[in-house]
C-alpha positions in Angstrom: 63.7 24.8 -7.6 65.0 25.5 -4.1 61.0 26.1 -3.1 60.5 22.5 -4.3 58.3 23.2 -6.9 58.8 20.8 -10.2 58.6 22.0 -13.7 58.7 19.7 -17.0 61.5 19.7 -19.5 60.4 20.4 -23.3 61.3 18.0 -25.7 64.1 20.1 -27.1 65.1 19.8 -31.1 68.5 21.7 -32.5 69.5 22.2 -35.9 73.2 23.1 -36.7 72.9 27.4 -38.2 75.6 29.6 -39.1 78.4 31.5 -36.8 78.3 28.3 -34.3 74.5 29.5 -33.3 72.2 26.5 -33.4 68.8 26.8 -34.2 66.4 25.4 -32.2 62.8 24.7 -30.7 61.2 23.3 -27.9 58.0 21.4 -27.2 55.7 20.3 -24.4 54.0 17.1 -25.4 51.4 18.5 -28.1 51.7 22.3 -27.4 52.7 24.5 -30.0 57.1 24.5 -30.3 58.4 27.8 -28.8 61.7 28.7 -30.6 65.5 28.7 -28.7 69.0 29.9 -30.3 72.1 28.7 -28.4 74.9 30.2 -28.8 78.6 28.6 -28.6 80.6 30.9 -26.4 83.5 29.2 -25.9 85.7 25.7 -27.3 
């Protein structure tokens, strides 16, 4: 961050979905897996 503050990264985990949108979740160490969808937006 440009204040020089840190942040983790989540373990993140994708499945392949439908219409090119993966499904996906991510995870900090033993905390409960918050969901993410990425979306393909170009080739």
């Amino acid at each position: 961050c440009t204040d020089g503050s840190r942040y983790p990264m989540p373990e993140i985990t994708c499945k392949a979905g439908v219409n090119d949108v993966a499904t996906c979740t991510a995870r900090y160490g033993d905390h409960a897996a918050i969901p993410l969808t990425f979306k393909k937006i170009g080739a």
